[in-house]
N, C-alpha and C positions, 0 to 999 in steps of 0.2 A: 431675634433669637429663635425665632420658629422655623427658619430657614436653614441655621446650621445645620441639625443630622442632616437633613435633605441632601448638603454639599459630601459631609463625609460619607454617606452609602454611596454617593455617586461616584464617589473617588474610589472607595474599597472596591464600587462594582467593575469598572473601567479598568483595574492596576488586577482584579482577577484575570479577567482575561486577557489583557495581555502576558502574563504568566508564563503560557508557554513560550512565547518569542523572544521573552526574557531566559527563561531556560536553553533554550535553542540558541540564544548569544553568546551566552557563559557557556558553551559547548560547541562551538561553530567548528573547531577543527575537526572533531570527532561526526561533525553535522556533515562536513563537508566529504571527509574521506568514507563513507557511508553513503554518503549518495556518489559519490566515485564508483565504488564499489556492487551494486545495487544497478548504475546504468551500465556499467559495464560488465559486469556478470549476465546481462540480460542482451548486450550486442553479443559476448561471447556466443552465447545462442543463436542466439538471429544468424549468427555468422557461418556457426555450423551448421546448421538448417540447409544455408545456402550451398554450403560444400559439399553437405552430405545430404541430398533429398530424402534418401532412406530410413534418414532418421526423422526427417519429418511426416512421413507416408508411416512409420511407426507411430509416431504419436495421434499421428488422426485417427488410426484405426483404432487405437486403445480407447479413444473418445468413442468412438463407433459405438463399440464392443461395451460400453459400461453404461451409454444413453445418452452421454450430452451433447454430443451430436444434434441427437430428435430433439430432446431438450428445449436446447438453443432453437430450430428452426421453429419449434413450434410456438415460444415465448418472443420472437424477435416479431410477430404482427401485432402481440398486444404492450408495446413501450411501456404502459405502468404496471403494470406484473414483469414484465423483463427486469425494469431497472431495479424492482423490491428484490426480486431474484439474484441480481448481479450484487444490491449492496450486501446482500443475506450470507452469499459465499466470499465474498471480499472481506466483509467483516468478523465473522465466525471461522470459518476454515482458514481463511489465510491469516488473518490479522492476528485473533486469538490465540486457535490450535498451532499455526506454523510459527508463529513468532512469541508473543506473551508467554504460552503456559508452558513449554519445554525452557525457557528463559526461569520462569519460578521456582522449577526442578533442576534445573544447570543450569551455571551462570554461562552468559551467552548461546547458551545452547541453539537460541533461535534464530539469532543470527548465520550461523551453518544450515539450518533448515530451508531460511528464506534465497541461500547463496543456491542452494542445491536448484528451490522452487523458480527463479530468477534465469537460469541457464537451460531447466527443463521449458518455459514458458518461451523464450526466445528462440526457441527450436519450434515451437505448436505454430507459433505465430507468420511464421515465415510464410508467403501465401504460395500457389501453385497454381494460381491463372492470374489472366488479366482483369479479371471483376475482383482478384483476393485483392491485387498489388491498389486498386482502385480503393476498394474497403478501408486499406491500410493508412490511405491519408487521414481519415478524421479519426481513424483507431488509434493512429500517434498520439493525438494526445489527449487520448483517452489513458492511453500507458503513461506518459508523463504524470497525469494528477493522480492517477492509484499509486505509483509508485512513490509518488511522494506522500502520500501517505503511510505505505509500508515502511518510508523511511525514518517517521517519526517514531513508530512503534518500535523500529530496531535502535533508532536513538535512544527511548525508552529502558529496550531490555539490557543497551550497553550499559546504562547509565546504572539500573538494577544491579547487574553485575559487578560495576567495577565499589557500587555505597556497597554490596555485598562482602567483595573479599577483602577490601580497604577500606575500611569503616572511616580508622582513623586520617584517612586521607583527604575525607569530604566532613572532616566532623563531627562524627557520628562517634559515639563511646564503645562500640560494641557492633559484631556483623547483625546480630536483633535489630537493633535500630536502625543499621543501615538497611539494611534489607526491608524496613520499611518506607523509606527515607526514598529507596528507591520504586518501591509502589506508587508513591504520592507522584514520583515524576512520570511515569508510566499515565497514570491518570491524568496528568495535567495536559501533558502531549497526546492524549486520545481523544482531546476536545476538535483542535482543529486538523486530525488526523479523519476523525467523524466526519466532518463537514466536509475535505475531502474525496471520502469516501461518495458522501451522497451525490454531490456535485460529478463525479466521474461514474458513478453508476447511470445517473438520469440522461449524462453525454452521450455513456457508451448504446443506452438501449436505443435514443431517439436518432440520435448519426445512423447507427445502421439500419434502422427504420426508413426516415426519411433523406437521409442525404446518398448512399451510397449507389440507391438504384439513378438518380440524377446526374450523381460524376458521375457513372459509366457512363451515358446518353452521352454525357460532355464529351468526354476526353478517351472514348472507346469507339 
């Protein structure tokens, strides 16, 4: 008998966290066309980048011109300050401010924000030598696991959105309850959205640290 609780907190603890991925099942179409949308708003970029250099020699200068530029070169020798750095605006500026909190204020609203940030990113990223085009291999999937993360959170704000304006469609008595109903999901998908995050900040500061000056040697 002393051993029961032990089994059910084990159980309650285990069936928490998979939560989200349970959420993310009962939502796979909406998961999936979201991440359609998400890589490919983000090739749209990359693509015009390529067709139109001009637009990418714009956006480097804007970087220039505001610091992140220096920023960046001066934070990419020390990897554990870079990566704090990279999750700090991955999580706050993008995650938050571009997707959650104009989502709390307009339904959906974040999701246009992130489409906007998505197309503007895939234009920055396009490289202009053969040390950027080198870079670009372990930076791939560095954009692969952020973005999957931003994908959860725009899962999230849909999800927000739609317990928002159809309460009674997911259950809910009322757009009050849904609307929080859809907080809870937002929360639930920011667990392993987080852990994403950390896991592609720590990639992205230490790959351009130590892997990319070695592939050029390689393959330059």
């Amino acid at each position: 008998m002393t051993f029961e609780p032990t089994r059910v907190d084990q159980s309650a603890h285990v069936s928490f966290w998979r939560r989200p991925f349970r959420l993310v099942r009962e939502n796979v179409r909406a998961y999936l066309l979201i991440n359609a949308a998400a890589y490919g708003l983000f090739a749209v970029g990359f693509v015009l980048g390529l067709a139109f250099p001009e637009l990418q020699v714009a956006r480097s200068a804007s970087l220039e011109e505001d610091g992140t530029g220096e920023l960046v070169r001066w934070l990419v020798n020390t990897p554990p300050l870079f990566a704090l750095t990279i999750l700090g605006v991955n999580l706050f500026r993008l995650s938050l401010l571009t997707i959650v909190v104009p989502s709390l204020v307009v339904p959906f609203a974040g999701l246009a924000f992130f489409g906007y940030w998505a197309v503007e990113t895939g234009i920055t990223i396009v490289p202009v030598s053969a040390q950027g085009w080198v870079a670009l291999i372990p930076h791939s999937l560095t954009v692969v696991i952020e973005l999957q993360a931003y994908i959860l959170f725009l899962l999230g704000a849909y999800l927000l959105g739609r317990h928002w304006l159809f309460p009674r469609a997911v259950g809910a008595t009322n757009r009050r309850q849904g609307y929080v109903r859809g907080l809870r999901r937002i929360g639930l998908l920011a667990l392993p959205a987080l852990v994403l995050l950390v896991v592609g900040a720590v990639w992205e500061a230490y790959s351009l640290r130590y892997l990319v000056h070695p592939l050029g040697q390689l393959l330059l």
